[in-house]
N, C-alpha and C positions, 0 to 999 in steps of 0.2 A: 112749923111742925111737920116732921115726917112721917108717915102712915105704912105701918107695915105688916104685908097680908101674905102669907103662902098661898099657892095657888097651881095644884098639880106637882108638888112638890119643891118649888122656886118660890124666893122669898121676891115678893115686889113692894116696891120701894117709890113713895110719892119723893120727887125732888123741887120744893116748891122754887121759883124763880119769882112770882111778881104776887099781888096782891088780890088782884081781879084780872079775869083774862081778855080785857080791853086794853088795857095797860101793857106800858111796855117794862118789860124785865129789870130788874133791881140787881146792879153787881152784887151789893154785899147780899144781900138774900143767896144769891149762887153761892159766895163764897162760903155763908152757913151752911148749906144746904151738902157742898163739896165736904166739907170738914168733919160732917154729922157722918155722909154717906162713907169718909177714910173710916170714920172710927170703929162703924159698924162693920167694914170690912177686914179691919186689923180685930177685931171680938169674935170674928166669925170663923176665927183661920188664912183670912188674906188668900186660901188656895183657891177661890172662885171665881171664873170671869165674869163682870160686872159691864151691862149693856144698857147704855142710855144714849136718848138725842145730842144734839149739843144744845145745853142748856139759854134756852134763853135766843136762840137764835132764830129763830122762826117766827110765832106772832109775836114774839118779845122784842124783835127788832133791836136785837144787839149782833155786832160783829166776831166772829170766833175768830179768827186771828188776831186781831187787835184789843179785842177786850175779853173777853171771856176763858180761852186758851190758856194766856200766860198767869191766870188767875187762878184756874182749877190743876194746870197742869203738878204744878210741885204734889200736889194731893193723889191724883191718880194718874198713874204710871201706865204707860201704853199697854202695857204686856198683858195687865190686871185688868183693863176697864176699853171695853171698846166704846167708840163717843165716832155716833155718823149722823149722817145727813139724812131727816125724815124726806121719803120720798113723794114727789108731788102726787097728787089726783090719784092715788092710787086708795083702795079699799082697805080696811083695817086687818081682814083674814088675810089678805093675802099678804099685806106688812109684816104681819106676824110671825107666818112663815116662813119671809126673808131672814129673818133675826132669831128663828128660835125657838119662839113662845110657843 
């Protein structure tokens, strides 16, 4: 299930990857989660850039080049969907204002 909130005029978007967050990450979950987040973005105009972690990579303990990558990639296109690396030890304000929010 995705969960979708505006918020200062940006639309946010839960991308769920695993079950509970002790758990490690669920490819097909990503791959739902990918396919839901294309659809929503071809409904929307496709003209927006679209900013997430890399799914699953972090406490989910999956690989992005090996597994997760070649999985979402066909779904979202570089140019549309930036996909980085959450930064360690760093504070939530100021992540935010890395990326955006």
């Amino acid at each position: 299930v995705m969960c979708i909130q505006w918020w200062e005029g940006k639309m946010i978007i839960s991308f769920p990857v695993k079950r509970h967050w002790r758990e490690a990450a669920e490819l097909p979950m990503i791959a739902h989660s990918a396919m839901t987040l294309h659809k929503l973005w071809v409904e929307h105009g496709n003209d927006c850039l679209v900013a997430l972690p890399k799914p699953g990579c972090s406490n989910g303990r999956l690989d992005w080049e090996r597994q997760v990558k070649p999985l979402i990639a066909p779904l979202l296109p570089e140019d549309q969907f930036l996909i980085y690396d959450l930064p360690q030890n760093k504070p939530n304000d100021q992540f935010a204002s890395t990326v955006g929010v």
